[in-house]
N, C-alpha and C positions, 0 to 999 in steps of 0.2 A: 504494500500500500504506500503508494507516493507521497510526501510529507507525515507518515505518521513513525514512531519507534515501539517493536514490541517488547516491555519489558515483564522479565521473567520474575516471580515474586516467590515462592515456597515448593519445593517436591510435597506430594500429596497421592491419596489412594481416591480412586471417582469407577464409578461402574460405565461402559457403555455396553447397549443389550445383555446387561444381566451379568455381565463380563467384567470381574474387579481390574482395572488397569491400574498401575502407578504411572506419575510423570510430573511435569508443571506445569503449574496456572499462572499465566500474567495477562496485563490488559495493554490492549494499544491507547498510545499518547500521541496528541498531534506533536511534528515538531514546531516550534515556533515560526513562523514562518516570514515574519521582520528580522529574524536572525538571519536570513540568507542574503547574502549581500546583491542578488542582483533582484530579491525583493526591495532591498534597501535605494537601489539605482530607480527601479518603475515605480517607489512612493515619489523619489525627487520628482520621476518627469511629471507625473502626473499632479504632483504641487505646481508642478511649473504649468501645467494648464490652466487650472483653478485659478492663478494667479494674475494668467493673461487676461481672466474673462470678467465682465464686471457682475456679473451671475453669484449670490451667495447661497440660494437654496436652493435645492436638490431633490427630487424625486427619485425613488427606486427606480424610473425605468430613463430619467435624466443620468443617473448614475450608470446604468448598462450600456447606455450610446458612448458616453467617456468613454468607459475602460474597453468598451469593441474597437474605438479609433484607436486606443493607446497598443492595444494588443493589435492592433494591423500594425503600429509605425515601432512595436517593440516588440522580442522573444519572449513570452511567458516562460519561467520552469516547466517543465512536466509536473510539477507538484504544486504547483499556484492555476489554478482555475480563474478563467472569467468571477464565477461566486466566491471562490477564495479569496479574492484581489479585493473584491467587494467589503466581507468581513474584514479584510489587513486594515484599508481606511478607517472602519470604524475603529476597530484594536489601536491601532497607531495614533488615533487622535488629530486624523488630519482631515477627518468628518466629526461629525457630534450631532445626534440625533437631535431632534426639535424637539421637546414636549407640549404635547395636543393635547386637547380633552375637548368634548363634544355635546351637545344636546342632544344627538342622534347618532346610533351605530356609525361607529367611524373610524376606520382600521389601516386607515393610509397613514404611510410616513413619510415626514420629510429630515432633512441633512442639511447642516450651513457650513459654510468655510469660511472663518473671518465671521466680521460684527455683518448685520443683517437686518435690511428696512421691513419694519411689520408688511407695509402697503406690497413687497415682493414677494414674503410670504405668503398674504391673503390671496395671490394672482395664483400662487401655486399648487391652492385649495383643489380650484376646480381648472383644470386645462380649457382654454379657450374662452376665462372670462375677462372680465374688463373692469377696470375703477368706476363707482358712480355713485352717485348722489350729493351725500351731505360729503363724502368723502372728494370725487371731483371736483364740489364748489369748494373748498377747502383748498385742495393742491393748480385752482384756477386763482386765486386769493381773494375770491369774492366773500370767506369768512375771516379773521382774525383768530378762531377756537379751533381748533383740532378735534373733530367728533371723538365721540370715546370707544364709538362702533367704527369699524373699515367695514363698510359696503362692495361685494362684489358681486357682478350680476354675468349670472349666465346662461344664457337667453334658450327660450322651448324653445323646440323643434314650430313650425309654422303651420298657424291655426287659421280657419275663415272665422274672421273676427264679425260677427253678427249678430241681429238684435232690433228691435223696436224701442224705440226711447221713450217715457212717458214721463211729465212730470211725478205720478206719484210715485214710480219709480224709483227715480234720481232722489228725489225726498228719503225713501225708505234705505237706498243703497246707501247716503251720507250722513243718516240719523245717527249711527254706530261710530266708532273711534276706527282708525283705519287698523286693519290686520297687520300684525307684523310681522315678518318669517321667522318660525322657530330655529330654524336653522345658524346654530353660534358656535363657531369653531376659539378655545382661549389658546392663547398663551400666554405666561403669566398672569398681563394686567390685561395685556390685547385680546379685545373681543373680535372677532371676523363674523358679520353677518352674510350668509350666503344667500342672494334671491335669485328669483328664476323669473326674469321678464320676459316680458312680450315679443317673438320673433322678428328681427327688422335687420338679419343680414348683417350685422355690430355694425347700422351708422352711424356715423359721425364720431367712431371710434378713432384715437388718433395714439402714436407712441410718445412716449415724455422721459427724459433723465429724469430720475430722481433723486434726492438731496447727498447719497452716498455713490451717485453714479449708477445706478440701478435702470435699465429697461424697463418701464411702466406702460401701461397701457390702460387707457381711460376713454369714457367719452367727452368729449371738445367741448366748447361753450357753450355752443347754443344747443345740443345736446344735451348737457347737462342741465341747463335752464327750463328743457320741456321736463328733465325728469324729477326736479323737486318740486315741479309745479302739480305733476300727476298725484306724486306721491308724498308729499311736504312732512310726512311724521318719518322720512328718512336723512329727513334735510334739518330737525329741528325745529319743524312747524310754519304753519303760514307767516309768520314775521320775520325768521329768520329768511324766510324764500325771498319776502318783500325786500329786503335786507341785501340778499346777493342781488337779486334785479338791478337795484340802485347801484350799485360796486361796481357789475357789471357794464353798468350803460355805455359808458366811452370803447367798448371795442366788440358790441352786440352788434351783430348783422340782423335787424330785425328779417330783411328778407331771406335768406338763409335759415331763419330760426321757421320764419313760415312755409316755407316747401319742406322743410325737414317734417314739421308739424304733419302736414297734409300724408306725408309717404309712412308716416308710420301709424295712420287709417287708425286712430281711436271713434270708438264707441260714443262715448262718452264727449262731450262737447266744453273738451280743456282748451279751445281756442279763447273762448270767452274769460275762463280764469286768467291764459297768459295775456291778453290782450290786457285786465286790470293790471296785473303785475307790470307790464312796460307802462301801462300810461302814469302808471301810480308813483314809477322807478323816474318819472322824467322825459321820456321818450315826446314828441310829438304825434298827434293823431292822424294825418298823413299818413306816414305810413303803416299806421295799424288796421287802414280801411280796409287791405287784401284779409283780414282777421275778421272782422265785421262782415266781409261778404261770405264768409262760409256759413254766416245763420248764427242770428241771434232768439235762436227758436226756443228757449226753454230759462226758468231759474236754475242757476247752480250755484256751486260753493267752493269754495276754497280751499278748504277742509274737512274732513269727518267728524261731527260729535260736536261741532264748535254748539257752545250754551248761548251764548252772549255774541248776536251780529247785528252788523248796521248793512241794507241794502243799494249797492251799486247802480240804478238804472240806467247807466249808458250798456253796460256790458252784463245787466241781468246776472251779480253773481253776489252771495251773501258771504260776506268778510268778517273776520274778527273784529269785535265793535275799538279793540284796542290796538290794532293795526294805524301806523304811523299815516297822515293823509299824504297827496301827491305831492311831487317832489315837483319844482317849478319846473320846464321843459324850458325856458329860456335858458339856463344856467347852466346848460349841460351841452358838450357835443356828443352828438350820436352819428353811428354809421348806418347807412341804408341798406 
């Protein structure tokens, strides 16, 4: 057996079929396998990858792509496996496994090399999600607070989104406080909320350095702006959304922010919430009219559960009664 040593421990009497034999019992031992020096050579190179990358956490199957290019471009021993190679990183301390805990059955691991940005981790919860919400208006610096949740969203499979709207409808679906996903991945203090939006092909999804050099990937501005608006108890509530609006204004594409709107075909008729949100942030009425012509057909709100509202009649939408009034639109430049 390749890497292991078998040592011999006591002579001793053992039957086999009935049959008294004498002889010796010992057990095998791995040999160490960081003690062989050209183990010691393929941990260098492969710190020497880790090192080039700006990548600090790891997936078990991010882990296997490594050591398959390392084992192309170097000789394994015979006694060092692809899996073995594996376990040396963790043994040698030149991995260190993440500690997770879950609200939900949850048995992935992950591995960092070097210090490590939560917002990297959170991405490598679920392959193929994205930064958003309260988290995105945060790393766009349309907040000042650092949520205490990382939001990451990764999107169903593509649904016919359909439906009859009624007022008592939209009343009954907005009487309640809004759902929030059970789904919370910690570490340590870091909470990771995981949700599962709405199908739209990740637009307005965009890549971002982040503060330790990290590959991020989030959705954009005016992406972000539809999605604390949908969902405002992921952003910190209707005031905080008002809040980034206003931040936001000097480098909001309202038109942009409106074909983005239209392609990702909500139900529900959040034209009218963002349209208060830009007017209320500063914007001019101009161009919120292409927002106005999709139908100002029904009351809605802002919020879920809101106790205490005052009503908007230009854009039919009931507001926190403690929501700050509009921001002058002289005072401000905006982009079209």
């Amino acid at each position: 057996m390749h890497g292991c040593r078998y040592i011999y421990l006591h002579p001793c009497k053992f039957a086999i079929d009935g049959q008294s034999q004498s002889g010796y019992i010992g057990i095998y031992t791995n040999v160490v396998m960081k003690d062989d020096p050209r183990n010691v050579i393929l941990l260098e190179r492969f710190q020497e990858r880790l090192a080039s990358s700006p990548k600090r956490v790891y997936s078990p199957m991010d882990l296997a792509i490594q050591i398959t290019q390392l084992h192309a471009e170097h000789a394994f021993p015979r006694s060092t496996s692809e899996r073995k190679f594996q376990r040396l990183l963790l043994e040698s301390g030149t991995l260190k496994e993440i500690a997770l805990t879950a609200t939900y059955p949850f048995e992935a691991k992950r591995y960092h090399w070097d210090s490590f940005s939560p917002h990297e981790l959170a991405l490598s919860i679920k392959p193929g999600s994205y930064l958003s919400h309260g988290t995105a208006a945060y790393l766009h610096n349309l907040t000042d607070r650092e949520p205490e949740t990382i939001y990451v969203n990764k999107e169903q499979s593509f649904k016919n989104s359909k439906g009859n709207l009624t007022q008592a409808g939209i009343n009954r679906a907005f009487s309640n406080k809004q759902r929030h996903s059970g789904y919370v991945v910690t570490h340590n203090q870091v909470k990771i909320t995981l949700l599962s939006g709405k199908h739209s092909d990740r637009l307005g999804v965009i890549k971002m350095t982040g503060r330790q050099g990290e590959q991020l990937e989030l959705a954009d501005l005016e992406r972000t702006l539809i999605d604390i608006a949908v969902r405002p108890g992921y952003a910190g509530g209707a005031k905080a959304v008002a809040e980034a609006y206003r931040r936001a204004v000097p480098k909001t594409s309202v038109t942009r922010l409106t074909t983005m709107l239209a392609d990702l075909r909500y139900v529900y008729p959040y034209h009218q919430a963002i349209g208060f949100y830009l007017q209320n942030a500063g914007h001019p009425l101009p161009p919120l009219q292409a927002l106005r012509g999709v139908g100002i057909d029904f009351d809605f709100y802002l919020e879920h559960g809101a106790k205490s509202t005052r009503f908007d009649p230009y854009w039919r939408v009931h507001c926190p009664d403690d929501l700050p009034r509009p921001a002058s639109a002289l005072q401000i430049k905006t982009r079209s």
